[in-house]
SEDOSE-864275 format. One record per residue: residue number from 1; chain; x, y negated, z of N, C-alpha, C in turn. Coordinates in pm, whole numbers, plus 50000, padded with zeros to 5 digits. Each point is the difference from the previous one (the first is absolute). Layout:
BEGIN
> num,chaine,n.east,n.north,n.up,ca.east,ca.north,ca.up,c.east,c.north,c.up
> NUM,A,X,Y,Z,X,Y,Z,X,Y,Z
...
//
This chain:
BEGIN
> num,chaine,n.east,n.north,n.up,ca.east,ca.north,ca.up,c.east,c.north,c.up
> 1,A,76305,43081,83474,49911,49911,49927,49871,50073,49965
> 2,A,49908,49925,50038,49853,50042,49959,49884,49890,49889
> 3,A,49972,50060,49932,49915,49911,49901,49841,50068,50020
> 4,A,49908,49918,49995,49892,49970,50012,49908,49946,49924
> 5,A,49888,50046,49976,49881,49873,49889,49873,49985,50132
> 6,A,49992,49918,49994,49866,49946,50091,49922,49914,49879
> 7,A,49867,50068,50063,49874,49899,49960,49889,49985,50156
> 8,A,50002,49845,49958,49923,49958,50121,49918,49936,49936
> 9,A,49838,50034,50110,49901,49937,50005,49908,49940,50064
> 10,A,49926,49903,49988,49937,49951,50072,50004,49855,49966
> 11,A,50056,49900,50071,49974,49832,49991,50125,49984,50025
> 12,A,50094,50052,49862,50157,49998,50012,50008,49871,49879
> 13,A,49898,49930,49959,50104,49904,49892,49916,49850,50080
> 14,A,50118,49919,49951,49877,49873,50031,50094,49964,50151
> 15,A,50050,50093,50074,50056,49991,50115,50112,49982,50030
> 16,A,50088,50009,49913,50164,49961,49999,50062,50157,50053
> 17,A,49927,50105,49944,50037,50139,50050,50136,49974,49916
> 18,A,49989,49987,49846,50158,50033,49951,50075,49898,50027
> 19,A,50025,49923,50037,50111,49885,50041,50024,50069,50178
> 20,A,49899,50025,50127,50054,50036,50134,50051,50137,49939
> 21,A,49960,50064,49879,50055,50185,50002,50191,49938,49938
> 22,A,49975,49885,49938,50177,49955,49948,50078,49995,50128
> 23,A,49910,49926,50103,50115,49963,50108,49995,50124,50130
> 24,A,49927,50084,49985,50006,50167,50097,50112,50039,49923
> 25,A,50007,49981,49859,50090,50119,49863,50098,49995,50066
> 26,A,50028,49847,49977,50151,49940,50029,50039,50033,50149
> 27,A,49911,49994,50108,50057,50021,50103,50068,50171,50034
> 28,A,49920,50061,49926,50020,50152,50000,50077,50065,49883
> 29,A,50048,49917,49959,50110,50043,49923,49925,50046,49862
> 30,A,49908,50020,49939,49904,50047,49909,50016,49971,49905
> 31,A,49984,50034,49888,50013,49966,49861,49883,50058,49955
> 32,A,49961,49925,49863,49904,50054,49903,49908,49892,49993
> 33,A,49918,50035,49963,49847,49895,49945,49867,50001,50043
> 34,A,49951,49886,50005,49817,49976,50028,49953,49926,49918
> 35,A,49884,50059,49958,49908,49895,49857,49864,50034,50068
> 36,A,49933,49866,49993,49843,50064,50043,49930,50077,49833
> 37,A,49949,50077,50033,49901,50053,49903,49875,49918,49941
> 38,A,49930,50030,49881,49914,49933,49949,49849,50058,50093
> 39,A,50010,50102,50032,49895,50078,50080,50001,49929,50171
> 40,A,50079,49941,50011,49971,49939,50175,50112,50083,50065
> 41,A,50079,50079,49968,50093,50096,50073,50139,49890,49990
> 42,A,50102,50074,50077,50138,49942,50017,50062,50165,49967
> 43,A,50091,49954,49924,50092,50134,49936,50151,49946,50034
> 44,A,50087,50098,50077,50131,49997,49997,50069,50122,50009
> 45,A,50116,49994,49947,50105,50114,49972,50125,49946,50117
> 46,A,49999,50082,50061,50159,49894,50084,50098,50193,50072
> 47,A,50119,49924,50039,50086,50100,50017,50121,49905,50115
> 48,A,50041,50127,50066,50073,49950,50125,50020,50132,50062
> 49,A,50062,49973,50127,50007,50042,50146,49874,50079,49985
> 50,A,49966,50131,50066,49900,50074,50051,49948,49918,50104
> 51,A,50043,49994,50087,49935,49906,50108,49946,49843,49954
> 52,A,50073,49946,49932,49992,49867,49944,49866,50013,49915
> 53,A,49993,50115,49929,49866,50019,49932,49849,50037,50028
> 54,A,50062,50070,50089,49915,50039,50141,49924,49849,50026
> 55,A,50087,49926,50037,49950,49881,50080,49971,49883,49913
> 56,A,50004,50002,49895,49948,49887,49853,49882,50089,50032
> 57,A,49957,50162,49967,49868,50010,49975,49900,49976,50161
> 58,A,50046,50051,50089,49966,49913,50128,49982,49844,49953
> 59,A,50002,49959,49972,50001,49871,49985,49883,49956,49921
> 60,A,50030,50057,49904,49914,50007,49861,49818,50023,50065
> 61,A,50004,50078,50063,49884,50051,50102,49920,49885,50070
> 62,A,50055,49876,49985,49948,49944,50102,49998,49813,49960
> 63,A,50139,50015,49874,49999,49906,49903,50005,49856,50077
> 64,A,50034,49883,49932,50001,49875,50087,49876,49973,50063
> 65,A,49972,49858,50051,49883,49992,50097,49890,50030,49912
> 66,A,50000,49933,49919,49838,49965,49973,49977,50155,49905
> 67,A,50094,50102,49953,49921,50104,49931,49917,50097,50112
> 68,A,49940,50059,49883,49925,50142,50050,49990,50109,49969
> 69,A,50110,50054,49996,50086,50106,49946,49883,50122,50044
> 70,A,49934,50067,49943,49915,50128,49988,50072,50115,49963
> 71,A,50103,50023,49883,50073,50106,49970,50104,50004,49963
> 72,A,50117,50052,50045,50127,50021,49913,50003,50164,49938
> 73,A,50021,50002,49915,50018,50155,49976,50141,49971,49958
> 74,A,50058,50084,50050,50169,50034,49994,50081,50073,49904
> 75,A,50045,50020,49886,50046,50123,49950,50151,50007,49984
> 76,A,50072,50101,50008,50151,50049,50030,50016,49986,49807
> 77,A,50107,49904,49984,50021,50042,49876,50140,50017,49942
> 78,A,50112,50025,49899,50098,50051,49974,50070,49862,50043
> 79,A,50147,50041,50080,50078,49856,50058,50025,49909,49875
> 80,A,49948,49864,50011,50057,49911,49948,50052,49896,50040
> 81,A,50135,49899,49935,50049,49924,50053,49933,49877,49906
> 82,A,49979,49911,50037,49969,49865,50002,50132,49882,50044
> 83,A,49977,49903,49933,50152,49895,50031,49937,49935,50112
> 84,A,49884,49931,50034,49933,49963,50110,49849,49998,49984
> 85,A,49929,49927,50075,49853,49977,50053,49915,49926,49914
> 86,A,49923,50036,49895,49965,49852,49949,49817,50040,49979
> 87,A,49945,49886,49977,49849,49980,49995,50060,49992,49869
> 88,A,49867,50120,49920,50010,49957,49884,49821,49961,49925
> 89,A,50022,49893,49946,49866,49972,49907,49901,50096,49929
> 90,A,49907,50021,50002,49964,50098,49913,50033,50049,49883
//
């Protein structure tokens, strides 16, 4: 198990980035959370499979159709477990 914090930027809200990042979560087995930020960013914490995480942030990179994902910065953070996937409100 690997846990992760991503912040992405660019033309990540407005686009249905956190509802397509619910249904990548779920397909990849993923747990943890996405809230868009008050600053224009998308923030999530998620944990899984190394590979599975691997491939949410692949993902994340490139975001549903209509975003324009400019940056993810990635950071390794202490394993956490999560019960599942959820968008959370600010």
């Amino acid at each position: 198990m690997e846990t992760v914090h991503l912040l992405i930027s660019g033309k990540v809200q407005g686009v249905f980035f956190r509802d397509s990042s619910r249904m990548a979560a779920q397909k990849l087995k993923i747990t943890g959370w996405i809230k868009n930020r008050q600053d224009g960013k998308v923030e999530a914490m998620i944990s899984g499979e190394e590979k599975n995480v691997k491939a949410f942030v692949d993902w994340c990179k490139s975001g549903p159709e209509r975003a324009k994902v400019e940056e993810v910065i990635v950071s390794t953070k202490e394993k956490t477990s999560f019960e599942k996937f959820e968008i959370k409100r600010h």
